[in-house]
SELO-824469 format. One line per 3 residues: number of its first residue (from 1); their letters; for each residue x, y, z of N, C-alpha, C, O, CB. Coordinates in pm, whole numbers, plus 50000, padded with zeros to 5 digits. Glycine has a CB too. Layout:
! SELO-824469
NUM> A> X,Y,Z,X,Y,Z,X,Y,Z,X,Y,Z,X,Y,Z ~ ... $
This chain:
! SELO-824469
1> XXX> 85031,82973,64388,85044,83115,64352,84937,83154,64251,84895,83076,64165,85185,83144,64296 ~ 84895,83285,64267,84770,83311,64160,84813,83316,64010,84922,83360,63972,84696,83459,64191 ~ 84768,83293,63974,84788,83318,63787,84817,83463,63763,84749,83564,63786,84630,83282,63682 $
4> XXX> 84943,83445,63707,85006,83644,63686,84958,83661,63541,84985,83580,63452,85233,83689,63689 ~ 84877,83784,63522,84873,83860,63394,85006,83938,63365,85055,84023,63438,84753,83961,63398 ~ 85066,83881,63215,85177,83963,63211,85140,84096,63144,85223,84184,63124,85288,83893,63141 $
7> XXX> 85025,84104,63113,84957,84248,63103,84979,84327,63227,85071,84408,63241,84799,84239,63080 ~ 84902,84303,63302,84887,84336,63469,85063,84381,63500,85065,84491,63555,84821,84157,63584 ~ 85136,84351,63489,85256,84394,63535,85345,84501,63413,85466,84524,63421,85334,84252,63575 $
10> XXX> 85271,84545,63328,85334,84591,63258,85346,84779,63326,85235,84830,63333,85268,84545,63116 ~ 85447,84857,63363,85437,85016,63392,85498,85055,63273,85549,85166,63290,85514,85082,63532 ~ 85516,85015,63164,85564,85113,63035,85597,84981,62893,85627,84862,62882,85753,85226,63093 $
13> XXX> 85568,85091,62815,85588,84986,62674,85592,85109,62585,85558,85218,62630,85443,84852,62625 ~ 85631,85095,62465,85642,85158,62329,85643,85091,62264,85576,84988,62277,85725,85228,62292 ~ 85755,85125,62113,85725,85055,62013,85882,84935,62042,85877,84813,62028,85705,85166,61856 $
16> XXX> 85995,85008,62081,86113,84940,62136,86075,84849,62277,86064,84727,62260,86226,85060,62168 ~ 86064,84877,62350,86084,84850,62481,85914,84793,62550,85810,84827,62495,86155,85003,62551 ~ 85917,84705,62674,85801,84709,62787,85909,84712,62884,86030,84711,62863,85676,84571,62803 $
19> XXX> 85845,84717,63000,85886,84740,63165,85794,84728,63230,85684,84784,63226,85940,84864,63214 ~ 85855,84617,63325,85752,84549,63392,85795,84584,63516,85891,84657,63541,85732,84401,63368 ~ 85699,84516,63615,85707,84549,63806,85734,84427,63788,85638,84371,63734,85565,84604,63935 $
22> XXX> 85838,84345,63813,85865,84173,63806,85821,84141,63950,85885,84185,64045,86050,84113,63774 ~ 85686,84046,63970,85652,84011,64128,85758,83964,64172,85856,83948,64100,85541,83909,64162 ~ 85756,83934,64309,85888,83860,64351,85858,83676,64327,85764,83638,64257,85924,83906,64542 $
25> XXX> 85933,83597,64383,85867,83451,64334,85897,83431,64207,85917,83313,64177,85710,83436,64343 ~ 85910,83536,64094,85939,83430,63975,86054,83458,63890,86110,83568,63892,85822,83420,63878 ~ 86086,83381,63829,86224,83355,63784,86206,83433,63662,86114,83421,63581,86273,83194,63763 $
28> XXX> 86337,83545,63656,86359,83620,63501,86334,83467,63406,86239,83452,63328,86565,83709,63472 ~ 86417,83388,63428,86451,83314,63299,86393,83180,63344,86351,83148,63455,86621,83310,63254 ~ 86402,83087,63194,86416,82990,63262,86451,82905,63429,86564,82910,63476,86467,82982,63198 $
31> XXX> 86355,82844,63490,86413,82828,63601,86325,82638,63668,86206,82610,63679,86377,83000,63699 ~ 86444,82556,63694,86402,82391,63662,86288,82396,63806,86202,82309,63796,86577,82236,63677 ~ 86278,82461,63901,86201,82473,63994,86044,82521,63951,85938,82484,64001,86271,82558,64081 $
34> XXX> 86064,82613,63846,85926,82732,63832,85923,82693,63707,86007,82695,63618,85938,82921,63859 ~ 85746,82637,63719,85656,82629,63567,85611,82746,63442,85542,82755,63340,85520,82586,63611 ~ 85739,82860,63568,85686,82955,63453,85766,83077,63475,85760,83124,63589,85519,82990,63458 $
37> XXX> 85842,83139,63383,85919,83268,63367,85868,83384,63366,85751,83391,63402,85979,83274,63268 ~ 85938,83510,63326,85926,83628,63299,85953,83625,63121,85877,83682,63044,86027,83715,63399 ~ 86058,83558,63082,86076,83562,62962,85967,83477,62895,85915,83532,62798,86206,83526,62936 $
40> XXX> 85920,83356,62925,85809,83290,62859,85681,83376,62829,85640,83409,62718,85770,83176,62944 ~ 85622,83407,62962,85512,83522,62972,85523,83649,62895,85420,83714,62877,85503,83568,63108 ~ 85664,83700,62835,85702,83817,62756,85698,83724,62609,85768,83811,62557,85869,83897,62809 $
43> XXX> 85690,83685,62563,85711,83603,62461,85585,83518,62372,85585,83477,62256,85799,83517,62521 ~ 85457,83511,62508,85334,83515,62457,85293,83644,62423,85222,83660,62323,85248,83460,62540 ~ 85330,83739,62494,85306,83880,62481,85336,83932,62326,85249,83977,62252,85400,83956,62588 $
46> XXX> 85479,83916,62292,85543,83960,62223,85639,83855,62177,85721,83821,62262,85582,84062,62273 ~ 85648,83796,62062,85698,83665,62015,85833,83690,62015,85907,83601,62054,85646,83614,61878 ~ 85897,83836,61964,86056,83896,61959,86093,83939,62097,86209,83979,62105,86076,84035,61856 $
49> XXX> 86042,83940,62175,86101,83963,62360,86203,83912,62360,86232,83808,62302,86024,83894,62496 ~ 86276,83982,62429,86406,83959,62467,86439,83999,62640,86382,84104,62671,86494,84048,62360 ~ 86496,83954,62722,86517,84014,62827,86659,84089,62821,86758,84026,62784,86501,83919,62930 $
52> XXX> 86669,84238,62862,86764,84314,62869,86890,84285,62986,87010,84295,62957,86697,84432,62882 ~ 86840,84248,63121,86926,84223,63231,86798,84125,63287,86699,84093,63221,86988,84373,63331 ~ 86830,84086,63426,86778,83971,63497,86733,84022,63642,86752,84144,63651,86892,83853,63504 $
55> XXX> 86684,83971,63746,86657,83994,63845,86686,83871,63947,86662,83763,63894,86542,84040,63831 ~ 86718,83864,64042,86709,83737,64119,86507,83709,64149,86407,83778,64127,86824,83769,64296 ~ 86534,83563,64213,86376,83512,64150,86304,83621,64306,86197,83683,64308,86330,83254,64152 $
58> XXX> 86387,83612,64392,86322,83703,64509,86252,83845,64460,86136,83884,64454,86446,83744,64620 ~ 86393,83909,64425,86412,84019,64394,86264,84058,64310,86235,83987,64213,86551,84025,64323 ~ 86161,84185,64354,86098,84239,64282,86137,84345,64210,86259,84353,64225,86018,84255,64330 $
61> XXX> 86101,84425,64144,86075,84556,64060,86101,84567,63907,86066,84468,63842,86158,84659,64115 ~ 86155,84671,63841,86179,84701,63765,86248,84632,63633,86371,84627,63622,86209,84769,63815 ~ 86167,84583,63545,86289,84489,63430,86256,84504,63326,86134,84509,63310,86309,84332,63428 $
64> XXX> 86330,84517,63220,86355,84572,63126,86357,84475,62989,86455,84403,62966,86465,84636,63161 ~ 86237,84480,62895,86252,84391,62851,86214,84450,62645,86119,84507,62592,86159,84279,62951 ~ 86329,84403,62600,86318,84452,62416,86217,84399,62330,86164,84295,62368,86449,84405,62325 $
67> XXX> 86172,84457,62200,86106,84414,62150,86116,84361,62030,86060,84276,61962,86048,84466,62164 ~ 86223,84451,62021,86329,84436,61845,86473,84352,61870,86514,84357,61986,86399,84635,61771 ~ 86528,84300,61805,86639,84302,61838,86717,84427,61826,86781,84460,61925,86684,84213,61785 $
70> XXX> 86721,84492,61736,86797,84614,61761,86759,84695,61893,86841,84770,61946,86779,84704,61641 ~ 86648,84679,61938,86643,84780,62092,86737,84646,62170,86847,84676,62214,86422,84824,62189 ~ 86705,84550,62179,86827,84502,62256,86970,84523,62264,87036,84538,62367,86830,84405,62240 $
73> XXX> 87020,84523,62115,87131,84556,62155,87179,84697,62166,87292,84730,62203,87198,84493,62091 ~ 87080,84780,62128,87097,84930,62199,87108,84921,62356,87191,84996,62407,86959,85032,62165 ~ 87045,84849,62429,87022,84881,62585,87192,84805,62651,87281,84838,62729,86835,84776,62660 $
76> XXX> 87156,84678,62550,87294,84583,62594,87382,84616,62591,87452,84540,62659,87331,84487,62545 ~ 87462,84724,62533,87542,84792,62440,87580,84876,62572,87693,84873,62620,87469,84866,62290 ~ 87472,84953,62626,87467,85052,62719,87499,84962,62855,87571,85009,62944,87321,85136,62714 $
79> XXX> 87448,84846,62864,87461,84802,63015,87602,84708,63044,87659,84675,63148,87318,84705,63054 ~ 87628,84684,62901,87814,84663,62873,87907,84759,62899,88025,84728,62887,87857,84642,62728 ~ 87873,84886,62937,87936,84988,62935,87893,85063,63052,87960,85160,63085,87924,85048,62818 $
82> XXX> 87803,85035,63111,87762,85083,63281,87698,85167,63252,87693,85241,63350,87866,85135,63396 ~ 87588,85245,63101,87583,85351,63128,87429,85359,63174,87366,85465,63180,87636,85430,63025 ~ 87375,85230,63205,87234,85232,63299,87250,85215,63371,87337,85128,63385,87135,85174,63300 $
85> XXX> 87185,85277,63507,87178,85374,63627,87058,85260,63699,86940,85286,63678,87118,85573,63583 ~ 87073,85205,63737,86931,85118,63856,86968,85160,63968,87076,85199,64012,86915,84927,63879 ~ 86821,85142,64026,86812,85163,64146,86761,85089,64244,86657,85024,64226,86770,85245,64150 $
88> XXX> 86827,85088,64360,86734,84927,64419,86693,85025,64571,86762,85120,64607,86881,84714,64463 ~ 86623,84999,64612,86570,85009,64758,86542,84869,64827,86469,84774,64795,86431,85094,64759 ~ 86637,84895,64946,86643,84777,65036,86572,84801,65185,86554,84918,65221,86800,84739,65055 $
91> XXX> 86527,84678,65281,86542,84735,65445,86630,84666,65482,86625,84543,65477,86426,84725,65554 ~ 86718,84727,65522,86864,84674,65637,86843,84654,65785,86799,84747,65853,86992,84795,65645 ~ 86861,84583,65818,86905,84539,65958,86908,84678,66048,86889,84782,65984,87065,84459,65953 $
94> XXX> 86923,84688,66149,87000,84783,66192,86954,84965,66140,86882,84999,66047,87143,84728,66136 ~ 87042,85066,66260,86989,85199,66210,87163,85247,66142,87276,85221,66184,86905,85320,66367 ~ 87123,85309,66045,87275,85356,65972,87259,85470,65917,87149,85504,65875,87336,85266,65855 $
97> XXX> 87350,85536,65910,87328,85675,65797,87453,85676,65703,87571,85691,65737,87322,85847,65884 ~ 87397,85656,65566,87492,85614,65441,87464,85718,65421,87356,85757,65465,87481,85501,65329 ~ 87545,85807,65347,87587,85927,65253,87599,85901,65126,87640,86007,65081,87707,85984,65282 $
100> XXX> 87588,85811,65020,87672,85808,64959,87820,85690,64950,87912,85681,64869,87682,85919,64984 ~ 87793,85625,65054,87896,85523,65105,87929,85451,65037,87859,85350,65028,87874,85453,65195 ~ 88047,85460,64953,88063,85336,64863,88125,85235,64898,88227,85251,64965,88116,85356,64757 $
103> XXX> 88085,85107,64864,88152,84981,64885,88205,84919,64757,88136,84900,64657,88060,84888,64950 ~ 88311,84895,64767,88417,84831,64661,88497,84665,64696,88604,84616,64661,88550,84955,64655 ~ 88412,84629,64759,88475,84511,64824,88453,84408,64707,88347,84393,64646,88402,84465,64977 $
106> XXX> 88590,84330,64682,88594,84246,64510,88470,84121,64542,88514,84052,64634,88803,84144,64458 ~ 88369,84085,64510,88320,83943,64423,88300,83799,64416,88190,83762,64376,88370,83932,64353 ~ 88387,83713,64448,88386,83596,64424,88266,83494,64466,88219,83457,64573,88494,83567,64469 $
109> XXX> 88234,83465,64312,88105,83356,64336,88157,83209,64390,88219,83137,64312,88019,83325,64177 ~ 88129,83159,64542,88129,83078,64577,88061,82953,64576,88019,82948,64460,88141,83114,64630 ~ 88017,82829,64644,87929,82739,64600,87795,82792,64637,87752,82899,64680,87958,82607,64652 $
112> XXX> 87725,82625,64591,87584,82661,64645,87487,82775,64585,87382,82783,64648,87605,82700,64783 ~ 87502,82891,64444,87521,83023,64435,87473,83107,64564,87364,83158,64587,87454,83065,64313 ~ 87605,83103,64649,87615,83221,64744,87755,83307,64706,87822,83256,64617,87619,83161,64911 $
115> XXX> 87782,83375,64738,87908,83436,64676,87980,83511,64808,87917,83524,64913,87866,83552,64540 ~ 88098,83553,64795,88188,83606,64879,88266,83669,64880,88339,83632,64789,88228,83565,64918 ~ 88329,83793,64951,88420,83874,64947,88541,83804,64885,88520,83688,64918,88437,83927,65073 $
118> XXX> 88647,83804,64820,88780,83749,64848,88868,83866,64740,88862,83904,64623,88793,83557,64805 ~ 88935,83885,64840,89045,83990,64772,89154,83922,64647,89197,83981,64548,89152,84050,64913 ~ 89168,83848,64668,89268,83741,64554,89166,83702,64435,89225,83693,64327,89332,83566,64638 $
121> XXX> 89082,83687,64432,88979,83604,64329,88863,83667,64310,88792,83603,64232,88935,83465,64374 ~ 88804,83782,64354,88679,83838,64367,88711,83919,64235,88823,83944,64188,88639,83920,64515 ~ 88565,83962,64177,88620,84050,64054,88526,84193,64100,88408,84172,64130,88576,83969,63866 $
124> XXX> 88576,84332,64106,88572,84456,64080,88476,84466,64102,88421,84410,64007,88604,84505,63983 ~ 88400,84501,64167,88267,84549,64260,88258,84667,64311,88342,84702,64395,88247,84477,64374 ~ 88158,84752,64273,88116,84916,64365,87953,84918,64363,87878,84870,64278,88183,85097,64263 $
127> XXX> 87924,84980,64471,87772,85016,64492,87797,85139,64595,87877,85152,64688,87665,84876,64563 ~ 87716,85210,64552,87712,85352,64660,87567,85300,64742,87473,85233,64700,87688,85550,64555 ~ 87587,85349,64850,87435,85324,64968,87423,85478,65008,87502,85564,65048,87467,85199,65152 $
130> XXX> 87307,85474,64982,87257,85635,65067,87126,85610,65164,87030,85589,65090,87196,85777,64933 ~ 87087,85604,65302,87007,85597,65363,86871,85662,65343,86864,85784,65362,87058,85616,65445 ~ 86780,85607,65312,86647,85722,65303,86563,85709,65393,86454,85747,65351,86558,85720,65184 $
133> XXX> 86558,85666,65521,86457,85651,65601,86516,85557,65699,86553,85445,65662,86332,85609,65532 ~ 86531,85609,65862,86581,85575,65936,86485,85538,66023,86422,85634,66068,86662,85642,65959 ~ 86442,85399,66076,86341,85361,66169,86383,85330,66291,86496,85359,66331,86270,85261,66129 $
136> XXX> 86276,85255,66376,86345,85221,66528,86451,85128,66561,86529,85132,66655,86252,85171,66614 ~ 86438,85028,66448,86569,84887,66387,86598,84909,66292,86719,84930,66297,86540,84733,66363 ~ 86572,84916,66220,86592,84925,66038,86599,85039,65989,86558,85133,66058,86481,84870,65948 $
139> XXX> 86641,85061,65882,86673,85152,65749,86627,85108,65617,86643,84996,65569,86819,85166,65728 ~ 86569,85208,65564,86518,85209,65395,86653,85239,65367,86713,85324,65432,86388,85335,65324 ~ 86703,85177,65277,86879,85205,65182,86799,85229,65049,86695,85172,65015,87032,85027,65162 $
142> XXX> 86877,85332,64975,86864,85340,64830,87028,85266,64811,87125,85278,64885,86833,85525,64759 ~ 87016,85190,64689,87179,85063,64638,87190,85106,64506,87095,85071,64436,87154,84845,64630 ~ 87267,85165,64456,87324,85180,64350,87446,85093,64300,87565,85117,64320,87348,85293,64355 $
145> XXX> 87396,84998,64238,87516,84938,64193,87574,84976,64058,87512,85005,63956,87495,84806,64193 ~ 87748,84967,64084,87811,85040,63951,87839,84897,63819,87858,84886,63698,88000,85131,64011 ~ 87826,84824,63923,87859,84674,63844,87771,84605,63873,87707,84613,63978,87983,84590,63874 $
148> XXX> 87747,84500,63753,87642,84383,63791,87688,84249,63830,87676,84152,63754,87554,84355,63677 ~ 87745,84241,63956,87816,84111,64050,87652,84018,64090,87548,84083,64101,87924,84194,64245 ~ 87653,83920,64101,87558,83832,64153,87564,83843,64283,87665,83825,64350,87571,83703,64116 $
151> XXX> 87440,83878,64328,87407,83908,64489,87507,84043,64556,87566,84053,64663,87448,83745,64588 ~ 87497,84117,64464,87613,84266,64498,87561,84315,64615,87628,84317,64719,87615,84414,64376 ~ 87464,84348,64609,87380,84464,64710,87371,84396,64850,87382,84443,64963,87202,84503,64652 $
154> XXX> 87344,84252,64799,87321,84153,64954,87442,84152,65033,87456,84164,65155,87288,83977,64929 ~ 87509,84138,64960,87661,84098,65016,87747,84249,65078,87802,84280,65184,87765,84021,64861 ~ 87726,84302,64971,87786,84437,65052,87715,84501,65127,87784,84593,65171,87831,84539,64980 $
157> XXX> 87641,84505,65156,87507,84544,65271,87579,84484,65343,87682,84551,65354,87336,84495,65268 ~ 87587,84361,65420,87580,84258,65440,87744,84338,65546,87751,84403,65651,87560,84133,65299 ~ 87840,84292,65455,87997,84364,65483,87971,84515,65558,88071,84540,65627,88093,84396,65310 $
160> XXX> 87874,84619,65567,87891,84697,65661,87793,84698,65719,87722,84798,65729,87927,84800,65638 ~ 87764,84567,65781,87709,84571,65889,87522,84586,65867,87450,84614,65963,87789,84691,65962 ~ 87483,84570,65771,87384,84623,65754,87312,84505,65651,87281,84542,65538,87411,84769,65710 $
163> XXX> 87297,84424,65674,87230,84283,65622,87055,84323,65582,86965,84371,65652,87241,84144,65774 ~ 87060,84286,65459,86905,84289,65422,86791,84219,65523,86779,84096,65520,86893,84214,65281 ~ 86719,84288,65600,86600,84209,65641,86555,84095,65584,86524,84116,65466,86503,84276,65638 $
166> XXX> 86537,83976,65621,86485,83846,65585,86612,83813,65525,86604,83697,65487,86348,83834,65491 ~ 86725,83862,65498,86825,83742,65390,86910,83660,65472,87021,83699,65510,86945,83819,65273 ~ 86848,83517,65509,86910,83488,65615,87059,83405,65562,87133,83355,65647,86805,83406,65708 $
169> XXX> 87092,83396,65420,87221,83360,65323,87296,83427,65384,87370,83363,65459,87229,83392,65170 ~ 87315,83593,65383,87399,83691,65408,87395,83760,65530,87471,83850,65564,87389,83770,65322 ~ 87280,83699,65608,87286,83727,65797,87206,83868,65826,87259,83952,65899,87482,83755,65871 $
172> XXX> 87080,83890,65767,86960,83917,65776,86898,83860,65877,86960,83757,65905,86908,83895,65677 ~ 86771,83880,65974,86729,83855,66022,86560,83846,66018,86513,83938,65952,86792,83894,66073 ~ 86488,83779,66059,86305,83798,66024,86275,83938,66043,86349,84005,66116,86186,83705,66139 $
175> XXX> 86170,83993,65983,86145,84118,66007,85999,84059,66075,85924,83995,66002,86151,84231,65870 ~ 85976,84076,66169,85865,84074,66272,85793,84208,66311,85858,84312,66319,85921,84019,66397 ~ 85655,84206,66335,85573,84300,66380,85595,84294,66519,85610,84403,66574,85438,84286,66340 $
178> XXX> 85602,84160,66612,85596,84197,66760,85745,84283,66799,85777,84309,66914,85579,84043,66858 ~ 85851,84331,66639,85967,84378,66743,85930,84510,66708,85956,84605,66782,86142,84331,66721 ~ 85875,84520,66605,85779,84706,66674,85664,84797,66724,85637,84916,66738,85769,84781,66611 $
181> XXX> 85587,84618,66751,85418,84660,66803,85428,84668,66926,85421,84558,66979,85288,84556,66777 ~ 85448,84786,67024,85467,84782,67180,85368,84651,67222,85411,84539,67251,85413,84945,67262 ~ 85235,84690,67218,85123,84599,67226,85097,84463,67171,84978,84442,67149,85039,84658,67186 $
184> XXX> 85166,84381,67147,85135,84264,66988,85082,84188,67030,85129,84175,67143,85246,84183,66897 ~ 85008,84119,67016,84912,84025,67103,84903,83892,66966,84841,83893,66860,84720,84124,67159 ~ 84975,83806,67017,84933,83697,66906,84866,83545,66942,84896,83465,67031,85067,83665,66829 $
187> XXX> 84751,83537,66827,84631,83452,66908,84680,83311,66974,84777,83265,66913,84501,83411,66794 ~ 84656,83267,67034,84708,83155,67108,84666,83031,67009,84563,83004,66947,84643,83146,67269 ~ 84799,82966,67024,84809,82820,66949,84854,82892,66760,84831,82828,66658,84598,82707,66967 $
190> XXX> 84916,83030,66763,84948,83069,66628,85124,83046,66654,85185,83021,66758,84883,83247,66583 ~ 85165,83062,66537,85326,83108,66495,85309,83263,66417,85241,83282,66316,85409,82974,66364 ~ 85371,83342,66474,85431,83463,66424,85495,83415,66305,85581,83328,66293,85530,83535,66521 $
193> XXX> 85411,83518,66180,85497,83516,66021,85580,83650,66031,85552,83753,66092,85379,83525,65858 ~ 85669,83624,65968,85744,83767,65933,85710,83836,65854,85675,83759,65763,85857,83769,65896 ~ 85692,83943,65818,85645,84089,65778,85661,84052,65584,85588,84091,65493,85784,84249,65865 $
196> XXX> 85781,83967,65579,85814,83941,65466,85848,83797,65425,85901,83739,65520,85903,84018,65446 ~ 85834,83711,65307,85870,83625,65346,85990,83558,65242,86036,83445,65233,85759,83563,65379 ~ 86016,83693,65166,86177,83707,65107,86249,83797,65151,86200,83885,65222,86194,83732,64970 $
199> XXX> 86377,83795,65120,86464,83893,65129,86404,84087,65075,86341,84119,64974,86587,83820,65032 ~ 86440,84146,65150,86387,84329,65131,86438,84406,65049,86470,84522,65077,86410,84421,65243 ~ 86457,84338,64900,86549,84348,64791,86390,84451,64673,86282,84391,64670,86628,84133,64729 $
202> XXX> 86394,84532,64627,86324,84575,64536,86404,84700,64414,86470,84799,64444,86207,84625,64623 ~ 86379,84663,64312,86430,84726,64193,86332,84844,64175,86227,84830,64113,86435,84623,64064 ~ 86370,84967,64232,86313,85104,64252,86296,85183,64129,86208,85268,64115,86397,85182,64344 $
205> XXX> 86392,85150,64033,86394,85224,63889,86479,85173,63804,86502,85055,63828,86429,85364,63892 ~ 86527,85211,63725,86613,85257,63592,86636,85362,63505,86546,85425,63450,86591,85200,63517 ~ 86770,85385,63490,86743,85520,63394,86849,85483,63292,86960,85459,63341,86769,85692,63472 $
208> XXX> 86834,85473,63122,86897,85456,63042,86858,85549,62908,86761,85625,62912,86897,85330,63038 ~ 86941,85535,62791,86915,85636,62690,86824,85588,62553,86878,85512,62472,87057,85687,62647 ~ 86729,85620,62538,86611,85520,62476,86683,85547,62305,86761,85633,62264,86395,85592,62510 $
211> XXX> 86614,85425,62233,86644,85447,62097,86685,85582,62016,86776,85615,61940,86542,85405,62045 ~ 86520,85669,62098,86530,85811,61986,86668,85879,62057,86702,85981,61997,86358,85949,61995 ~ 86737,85851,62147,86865,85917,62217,86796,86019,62338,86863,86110,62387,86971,86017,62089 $
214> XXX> 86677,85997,62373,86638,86065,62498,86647,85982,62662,86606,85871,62696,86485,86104,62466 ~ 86708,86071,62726,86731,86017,62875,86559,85965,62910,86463,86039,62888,86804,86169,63003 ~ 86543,85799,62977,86460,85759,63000,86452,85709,63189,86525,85624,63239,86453,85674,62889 $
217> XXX> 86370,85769,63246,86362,85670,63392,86211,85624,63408,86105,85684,63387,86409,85766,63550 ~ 86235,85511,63447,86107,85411,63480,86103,85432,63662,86179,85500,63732,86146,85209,63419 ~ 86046,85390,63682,85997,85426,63820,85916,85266,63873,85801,85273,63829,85873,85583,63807 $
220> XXX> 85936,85125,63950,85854,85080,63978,85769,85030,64099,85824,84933,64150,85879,85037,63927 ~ 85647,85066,64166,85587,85104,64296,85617,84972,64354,85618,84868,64289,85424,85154,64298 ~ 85644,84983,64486,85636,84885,64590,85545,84754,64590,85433,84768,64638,85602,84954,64695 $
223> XXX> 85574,84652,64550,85508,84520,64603,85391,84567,64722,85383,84676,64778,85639,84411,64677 ~ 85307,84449,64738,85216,84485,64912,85290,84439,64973,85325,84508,65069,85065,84424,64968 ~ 85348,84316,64961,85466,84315,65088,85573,84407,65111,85551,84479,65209,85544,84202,65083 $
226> XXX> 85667,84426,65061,85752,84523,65054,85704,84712,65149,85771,84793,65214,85765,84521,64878 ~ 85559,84706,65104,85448,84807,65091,85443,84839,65230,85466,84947,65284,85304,84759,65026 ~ 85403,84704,65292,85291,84660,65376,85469,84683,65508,85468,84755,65607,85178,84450,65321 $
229> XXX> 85573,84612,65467,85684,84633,65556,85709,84787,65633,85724,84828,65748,85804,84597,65468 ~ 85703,84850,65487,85739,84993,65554,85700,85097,65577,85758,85198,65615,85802,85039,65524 ~ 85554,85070,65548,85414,85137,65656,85446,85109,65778,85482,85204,65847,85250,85071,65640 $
232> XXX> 85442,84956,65846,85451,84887,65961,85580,84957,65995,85584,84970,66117,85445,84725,65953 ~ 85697,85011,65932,85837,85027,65985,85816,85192,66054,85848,85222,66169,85974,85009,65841 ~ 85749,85297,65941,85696,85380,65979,85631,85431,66056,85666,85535,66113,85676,85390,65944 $
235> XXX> 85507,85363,66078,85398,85364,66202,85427,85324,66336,85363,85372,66431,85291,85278,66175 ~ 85529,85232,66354,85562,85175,66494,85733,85258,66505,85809,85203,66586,85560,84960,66494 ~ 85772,85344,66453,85898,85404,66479,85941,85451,66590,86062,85476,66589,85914,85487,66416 $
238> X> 85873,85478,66710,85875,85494,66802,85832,85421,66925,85850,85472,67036,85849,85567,66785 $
């Protein structure tokens, strides 16, 4: 993997706070697989870094990271209490039209960390899904989650029918170019890669209430993969 500037990923900073575009591939935290974090790289940056919430190591976008301790526990304070607002944009499986659809299905972290519905043992789970872009297989989902469950969005996606592209944990499938290039011609003696080669998980924003008490939203742009998916989802829609 290329050498990440944790400059290079920075879309906002002040005197409290940075916010980064977290690539996909690397681990918020500590991680015994990866020679190298998000929190380490924040920490050469800024020796008092703190990470606010986490991301799975797939998962790209938006993360939120303190500079003071007191901006930490201002944000922490707030995300103990639900009153930050993320936003995730997914591609789902399948064509759907979410409204608004909320899913409340309970929780339970199972082995292996995969996790699972279970009504007896699951703990309190909601995410609203609203569809933003309906293709020839797939759907752009905007995921609002109301709670922070491990693998929320995957899993309840997942439960109506509508499985993240590439998450093959939760019954996703490859996202391939030959299933929307009428024409696809692939060179002889190759293997077809998939469009992606994680799960179609991206952290679209955040909106929380900054130190001075002003409403704040971050905004963070599409990965090239992610990018590169839903051009290709767009362009071949028909």
């Amino acid at each position: 993997m290329k050498k990440i500037k944790f400059k290079d990923l920075i879309i906002f900073e002040d005197e409290d706070y940075i916010a980064i575009n977290k690539p996909p591939y690397v681990a918020t935290l500590e991680d015994r697989a990866s020679y190298t974090n998000i929190l380490m790289m924040a920490r050469e940056y800024c020796e008092t870094a703190q990470n606010c919430h986490r991301l799975d190591k797939e998962t790209s976008g938006v993360l939120m990271i303190a500079k003071t301790p007191e901006a930490y526990r201002h944000l922490s304070i707030q995300f103990e209490k639900r009153k930050v607002k993320k936003i995730y944009h997914a591609i789902a499986d399948g064509i759907h039209e979410f409204d608004e659809k909320v899913n409340t299905l309970p929780i339970y972290p199972g082995t292996k960390g995969i996790v699972k519905i279970d009504f007896d043992k699951g703990k309190p789970s909601r995410t609203v899904f609203t569809t933003l872009e309906a293709y020839k297989s797939h759907t752009l989902v905007e995921a609002v989650p109301h709670t922070g469950r491990m693998h929320q969005i995957r899993i309840h996606l997942s439960t109506l029918k509508a499985p993240i592209a590439c998450d093959d944990t939760y019954g996703g499938a490859p996202l391939y170019l030959s299933a929307l290039k009428r024409k696809f011609n692939l060179k002889r003696g190759t293997e077809e890669e998939a469009l992606l080669k994680r799960f179609a998980l991206h952290a679209y924003a955040i909106e929380f209430t900054n130190v001075k008490g002003d409403l704040q939203k971050i905004e963070a742009p599409y990965p090239k993969d992610f990018a590169v998916a839903v051009k290709q989802l767009a362009k071949h829609r028909y």
